[in-house]
SELUMKE-289730 format. One record per atom (N, C-alpha, C): residue in three letters; atom name; x, y, z. Coordinates in steps of 0.05 Angstrom, whole numbers, always signed. Layout:
   code   site       c1       c2       c3
    ala     CA        X        Y        Z
...
This chain:
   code   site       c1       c2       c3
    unk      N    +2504     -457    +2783
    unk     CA    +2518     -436    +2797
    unk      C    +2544     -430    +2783
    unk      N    +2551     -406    +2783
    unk     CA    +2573     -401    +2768
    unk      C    +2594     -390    +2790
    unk      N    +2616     -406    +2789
    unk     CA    +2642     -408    +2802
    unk      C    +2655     -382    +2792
    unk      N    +2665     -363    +2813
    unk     CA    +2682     -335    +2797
    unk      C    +2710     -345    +2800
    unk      N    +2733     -335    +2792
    unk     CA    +2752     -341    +2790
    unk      C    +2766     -317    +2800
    unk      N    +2790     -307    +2814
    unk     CA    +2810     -279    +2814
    unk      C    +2826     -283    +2790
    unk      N    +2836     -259    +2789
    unk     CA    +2857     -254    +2770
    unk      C    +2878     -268    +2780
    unk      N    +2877     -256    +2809
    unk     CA    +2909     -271    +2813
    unk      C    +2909     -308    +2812
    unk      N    +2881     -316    +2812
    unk     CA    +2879     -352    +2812
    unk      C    +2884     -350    +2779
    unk      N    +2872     -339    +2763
    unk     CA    +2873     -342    +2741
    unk      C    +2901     -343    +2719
    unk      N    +2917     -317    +2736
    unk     CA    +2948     -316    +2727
    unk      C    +2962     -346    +2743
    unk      N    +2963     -358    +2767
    unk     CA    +2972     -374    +2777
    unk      C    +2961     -410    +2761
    unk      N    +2933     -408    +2749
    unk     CA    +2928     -430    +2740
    unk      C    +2952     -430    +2702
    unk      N    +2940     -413    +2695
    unk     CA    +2961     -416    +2668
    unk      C    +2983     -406    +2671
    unk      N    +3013     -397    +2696
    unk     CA    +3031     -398    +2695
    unk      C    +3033     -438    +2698
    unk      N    +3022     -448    +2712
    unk     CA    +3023     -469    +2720
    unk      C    +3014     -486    +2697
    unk      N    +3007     -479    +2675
    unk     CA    +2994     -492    +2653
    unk      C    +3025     -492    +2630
    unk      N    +3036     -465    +2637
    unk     CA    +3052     -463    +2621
    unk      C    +3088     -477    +2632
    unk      N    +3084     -477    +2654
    unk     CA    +3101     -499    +2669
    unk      C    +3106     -530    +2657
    unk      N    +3076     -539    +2661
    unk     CA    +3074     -562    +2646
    unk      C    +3078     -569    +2618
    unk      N    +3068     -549    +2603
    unk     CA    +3075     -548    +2575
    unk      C    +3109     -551    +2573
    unk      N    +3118     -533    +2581
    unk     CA    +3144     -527    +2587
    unk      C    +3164     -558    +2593
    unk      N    +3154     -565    +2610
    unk     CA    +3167     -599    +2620
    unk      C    +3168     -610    +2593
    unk      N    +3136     -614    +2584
    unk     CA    +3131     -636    +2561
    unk      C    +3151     -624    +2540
    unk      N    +3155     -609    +2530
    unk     CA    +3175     -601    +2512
    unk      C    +3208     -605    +2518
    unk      N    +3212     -607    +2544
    unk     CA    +3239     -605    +2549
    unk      C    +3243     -640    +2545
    unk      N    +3227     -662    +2552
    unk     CA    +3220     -690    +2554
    unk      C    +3218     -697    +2522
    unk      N    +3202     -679    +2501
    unk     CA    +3203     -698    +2475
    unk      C    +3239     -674    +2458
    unk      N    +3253     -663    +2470
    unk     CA    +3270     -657    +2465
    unk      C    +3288     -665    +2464
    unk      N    +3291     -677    +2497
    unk     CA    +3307     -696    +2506
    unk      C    +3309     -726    +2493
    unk      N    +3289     -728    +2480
    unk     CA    +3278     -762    +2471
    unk      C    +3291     -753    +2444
    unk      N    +3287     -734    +2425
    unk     CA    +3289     -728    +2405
    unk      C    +3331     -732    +2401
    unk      N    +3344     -719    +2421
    unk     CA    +3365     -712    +2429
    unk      C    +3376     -744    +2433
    unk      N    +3363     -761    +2452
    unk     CA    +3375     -793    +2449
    unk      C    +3368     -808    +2419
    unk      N    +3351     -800    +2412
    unk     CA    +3339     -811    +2397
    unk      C    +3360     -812    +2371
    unk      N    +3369     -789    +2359
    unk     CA    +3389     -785    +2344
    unk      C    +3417     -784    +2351
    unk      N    +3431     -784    +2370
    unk     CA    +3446     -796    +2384
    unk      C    +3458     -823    +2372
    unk      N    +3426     -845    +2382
    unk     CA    +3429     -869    +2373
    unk      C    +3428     -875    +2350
    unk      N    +3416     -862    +2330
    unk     CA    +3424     -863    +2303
    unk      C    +3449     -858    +2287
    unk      N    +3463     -845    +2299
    unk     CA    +3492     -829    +2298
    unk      C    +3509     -854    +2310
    unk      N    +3506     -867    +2326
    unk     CA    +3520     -880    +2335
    unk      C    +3514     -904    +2321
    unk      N    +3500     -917    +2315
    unk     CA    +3491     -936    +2300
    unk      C    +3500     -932    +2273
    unk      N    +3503     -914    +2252
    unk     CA    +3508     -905    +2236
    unk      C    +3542     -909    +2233
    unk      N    +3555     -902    +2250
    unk     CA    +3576     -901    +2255
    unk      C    +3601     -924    +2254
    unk      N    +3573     -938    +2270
    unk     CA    +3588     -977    +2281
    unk      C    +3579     -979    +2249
    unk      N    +3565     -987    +2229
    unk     CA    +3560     -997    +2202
    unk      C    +3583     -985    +2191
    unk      N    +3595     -954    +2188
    unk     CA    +3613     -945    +2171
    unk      C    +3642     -938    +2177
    unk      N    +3648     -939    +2197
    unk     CA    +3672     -938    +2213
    unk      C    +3686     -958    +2206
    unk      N    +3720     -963    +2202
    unk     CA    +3731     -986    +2203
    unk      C    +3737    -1011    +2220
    unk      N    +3728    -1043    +2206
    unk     CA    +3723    -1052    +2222
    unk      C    +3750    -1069    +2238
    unk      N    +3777    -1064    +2238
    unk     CA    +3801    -1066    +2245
    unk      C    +3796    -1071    +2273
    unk      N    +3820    -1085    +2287
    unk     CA    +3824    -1086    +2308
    unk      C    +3819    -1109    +2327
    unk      N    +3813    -1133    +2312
    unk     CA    +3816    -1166    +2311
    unk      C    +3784    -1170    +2339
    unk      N    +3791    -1168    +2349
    unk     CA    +3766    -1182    +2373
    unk      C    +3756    -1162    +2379
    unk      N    +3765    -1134    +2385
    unk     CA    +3749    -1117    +2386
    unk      C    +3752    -1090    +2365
    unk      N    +3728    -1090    +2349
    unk     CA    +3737    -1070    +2333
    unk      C    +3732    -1047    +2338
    unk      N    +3750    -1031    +2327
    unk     CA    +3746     -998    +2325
    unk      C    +3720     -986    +2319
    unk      N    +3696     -991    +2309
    unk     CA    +3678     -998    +2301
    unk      C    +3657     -995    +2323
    unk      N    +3663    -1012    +2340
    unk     CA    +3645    -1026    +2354
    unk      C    +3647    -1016    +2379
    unk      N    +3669     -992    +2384
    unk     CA    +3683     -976    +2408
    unk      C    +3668     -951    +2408
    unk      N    +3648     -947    +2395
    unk     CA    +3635     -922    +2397
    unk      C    +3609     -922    +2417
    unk      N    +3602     -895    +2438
    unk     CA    +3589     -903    +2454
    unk      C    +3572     -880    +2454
    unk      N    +3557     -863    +2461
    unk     CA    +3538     -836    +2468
    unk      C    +3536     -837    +2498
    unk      N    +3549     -810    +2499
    unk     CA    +3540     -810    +2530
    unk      C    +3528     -780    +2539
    unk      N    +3512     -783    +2544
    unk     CA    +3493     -758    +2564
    unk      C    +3504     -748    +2585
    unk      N    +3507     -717    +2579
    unk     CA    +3522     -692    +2594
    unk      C    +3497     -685    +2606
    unk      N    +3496     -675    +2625
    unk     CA    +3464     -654    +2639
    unk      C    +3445     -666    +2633
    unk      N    +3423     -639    +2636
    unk     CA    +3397     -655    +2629
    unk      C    +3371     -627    +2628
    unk      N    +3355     -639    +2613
    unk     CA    +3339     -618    +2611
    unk      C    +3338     -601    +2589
    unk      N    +3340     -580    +2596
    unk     CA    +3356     -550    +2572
    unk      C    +3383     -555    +2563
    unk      N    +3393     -556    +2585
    unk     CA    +3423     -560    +2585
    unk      C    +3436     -592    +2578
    unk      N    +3419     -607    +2567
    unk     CA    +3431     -636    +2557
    unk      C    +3441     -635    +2535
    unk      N    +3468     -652    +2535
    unk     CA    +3482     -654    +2506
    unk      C    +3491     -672    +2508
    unk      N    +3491     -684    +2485
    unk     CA    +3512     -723    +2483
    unk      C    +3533     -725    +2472
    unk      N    +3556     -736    +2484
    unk     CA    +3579     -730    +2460
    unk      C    +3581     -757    +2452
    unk      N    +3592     -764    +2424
    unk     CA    +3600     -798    +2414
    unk      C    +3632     -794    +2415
    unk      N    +3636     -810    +2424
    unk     CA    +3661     -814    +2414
    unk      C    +3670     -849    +2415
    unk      N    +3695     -861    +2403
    unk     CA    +3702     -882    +2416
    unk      C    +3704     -880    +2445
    unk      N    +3708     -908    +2460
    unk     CA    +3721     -912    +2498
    unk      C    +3737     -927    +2495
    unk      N    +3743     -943    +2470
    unk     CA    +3770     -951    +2475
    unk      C    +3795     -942    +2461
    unk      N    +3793     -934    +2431
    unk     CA    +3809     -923    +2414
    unk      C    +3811     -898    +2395
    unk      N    +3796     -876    +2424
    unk     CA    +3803     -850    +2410
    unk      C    +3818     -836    +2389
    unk      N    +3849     -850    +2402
    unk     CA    +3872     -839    +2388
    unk      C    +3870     -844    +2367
    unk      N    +3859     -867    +2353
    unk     CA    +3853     -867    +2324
    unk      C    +3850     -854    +2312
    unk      N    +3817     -839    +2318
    unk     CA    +3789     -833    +2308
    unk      C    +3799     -813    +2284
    unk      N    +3813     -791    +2294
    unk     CA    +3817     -769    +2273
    unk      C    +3840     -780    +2251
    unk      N    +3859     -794    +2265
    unk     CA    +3875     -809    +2245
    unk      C    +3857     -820    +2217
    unk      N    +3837     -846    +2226
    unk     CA    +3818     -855    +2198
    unk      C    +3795     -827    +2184
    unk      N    +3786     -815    +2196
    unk     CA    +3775     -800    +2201
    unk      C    +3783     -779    +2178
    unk      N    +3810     -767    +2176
    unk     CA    +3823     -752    +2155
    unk      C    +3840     -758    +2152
    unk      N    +3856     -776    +2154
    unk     CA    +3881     -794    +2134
    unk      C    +3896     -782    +2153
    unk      N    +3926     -809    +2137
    unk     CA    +3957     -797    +2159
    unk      C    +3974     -813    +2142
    unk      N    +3999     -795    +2142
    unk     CA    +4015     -809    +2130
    unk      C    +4028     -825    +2153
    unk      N    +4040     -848    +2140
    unk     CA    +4047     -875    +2161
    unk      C    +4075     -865    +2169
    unk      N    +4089     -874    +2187
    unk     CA    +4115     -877    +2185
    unk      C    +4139     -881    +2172
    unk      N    +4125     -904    +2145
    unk     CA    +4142     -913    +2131
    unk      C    +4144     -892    +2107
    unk      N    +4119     -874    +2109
    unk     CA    +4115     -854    +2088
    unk      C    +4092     -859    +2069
    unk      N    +4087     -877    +2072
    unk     CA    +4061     -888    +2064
    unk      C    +4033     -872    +2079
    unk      N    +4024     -856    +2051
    unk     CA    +3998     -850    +2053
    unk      C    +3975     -857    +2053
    unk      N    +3948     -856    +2074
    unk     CA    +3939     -873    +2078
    unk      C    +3914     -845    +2090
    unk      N    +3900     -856    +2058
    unk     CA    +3871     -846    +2056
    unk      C    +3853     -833    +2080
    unk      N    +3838     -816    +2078
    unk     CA    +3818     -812    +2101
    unk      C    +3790     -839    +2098
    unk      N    +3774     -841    +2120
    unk     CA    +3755     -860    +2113
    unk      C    +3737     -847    +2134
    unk      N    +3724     -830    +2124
    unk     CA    +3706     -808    +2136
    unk      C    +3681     -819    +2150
    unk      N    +3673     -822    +2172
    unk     CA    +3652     -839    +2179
    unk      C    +3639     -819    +2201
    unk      N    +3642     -798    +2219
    unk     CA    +3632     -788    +2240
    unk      C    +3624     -759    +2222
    unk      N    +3636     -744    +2211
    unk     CA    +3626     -722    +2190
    unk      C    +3602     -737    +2179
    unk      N    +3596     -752    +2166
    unk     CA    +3573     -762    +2146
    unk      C    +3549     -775    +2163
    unk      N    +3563     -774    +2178
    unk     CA    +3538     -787    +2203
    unk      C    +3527     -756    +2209
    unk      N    +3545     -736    +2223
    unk     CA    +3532     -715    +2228
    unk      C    +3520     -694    +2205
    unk      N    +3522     -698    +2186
    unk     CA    +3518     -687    +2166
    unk      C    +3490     -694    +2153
    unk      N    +3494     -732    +2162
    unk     CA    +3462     -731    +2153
    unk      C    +3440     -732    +2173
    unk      N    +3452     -738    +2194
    unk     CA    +3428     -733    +2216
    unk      C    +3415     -712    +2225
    unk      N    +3441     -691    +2231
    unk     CA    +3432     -660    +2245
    unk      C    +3407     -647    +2234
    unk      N    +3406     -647    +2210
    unk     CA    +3392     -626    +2195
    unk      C    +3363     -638    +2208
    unk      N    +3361     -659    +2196
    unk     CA    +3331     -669    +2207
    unk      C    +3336     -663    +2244
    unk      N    +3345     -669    +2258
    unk     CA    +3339     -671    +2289
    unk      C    +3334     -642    +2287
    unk      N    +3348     -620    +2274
    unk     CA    +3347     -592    +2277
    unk      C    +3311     -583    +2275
    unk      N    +3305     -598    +2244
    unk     CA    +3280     -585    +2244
    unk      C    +3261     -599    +2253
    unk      N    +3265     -629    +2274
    unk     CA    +3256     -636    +2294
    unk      C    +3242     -621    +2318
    unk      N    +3271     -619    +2323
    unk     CA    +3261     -590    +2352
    unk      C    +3253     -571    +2353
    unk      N    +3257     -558    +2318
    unk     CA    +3246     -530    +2323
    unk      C    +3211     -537    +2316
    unk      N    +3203     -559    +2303
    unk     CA    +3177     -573    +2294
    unk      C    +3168     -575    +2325
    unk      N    +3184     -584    +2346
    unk     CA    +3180     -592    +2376
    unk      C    +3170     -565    +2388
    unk      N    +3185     -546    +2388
    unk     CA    +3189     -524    +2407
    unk      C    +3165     -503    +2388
    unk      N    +3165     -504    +2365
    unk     CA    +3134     -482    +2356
    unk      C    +3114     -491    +2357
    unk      N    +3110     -515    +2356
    unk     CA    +3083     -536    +2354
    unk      C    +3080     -550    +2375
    unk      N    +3102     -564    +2395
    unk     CA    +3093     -582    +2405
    unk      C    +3094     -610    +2395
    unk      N    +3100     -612    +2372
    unk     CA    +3098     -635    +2342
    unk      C    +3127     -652    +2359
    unk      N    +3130     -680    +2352
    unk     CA    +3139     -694    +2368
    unk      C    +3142     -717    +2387
């Protein structure tokens, strides 16, 4: 026996198809989004300076997740010694007048990660790939 279907069941089954598609993409985006995050941050603790006797500057870097969904974004930063960051980051001259090199570690992290997460998601969001 052959089951008929309405149009209007038929528009309601694949809006609902495309719902779910929809989730699963926002889910390997989101994964994609931690995922490099933690690479960035990891990346960071290896090249960052390791100063700061018991706890290093280094080792003060954390990722933390803003929103969620569409709207999710992670920012890194240190939580204990911000004020540093841009100091090593692009040099400063000291007090005494003593100049004192940049030691670039959060640029080269983003520099080499982004590109790949970029053509991650867009690999994610045309394909599904992910």
């Amino acid at each position: 026996m052959i089951s008929l279907i309405t149009l209007d069941e038929l528009g309601f089954a694949i809006s609902d198809m495309v719902d779910e598609y929809a989730q699963e993409v926002i889910l390997r985006l989101e994964k994609k989004l931690d995922e490099t995050a933690n690479e960035i941050v990891k990346y960071i603790k290896s090249n960052a300076p390791r100063s700061g006797g018991s706890k290093p500057f280094a080792d003060s870097f954390v990722a933390e997740s803003q929103g969620s969904g569409i709207n999710k974004s992670i920012v890194i930063f240190s939580s204990e010694k911000g004020k540093l960051t841009h100091l090593l980051e692009f040099g400063f001259t000291h007090r005494s007048g003593k100049y004192v090199g940049p030691r670039p570690f959060m640029r080269p992290a983003y520099d080499l990660f982004t590109p790949k997460m970029l053509e991650d998601i867009k690999s994610i969001i045309e394909k599904g790939d992910g």
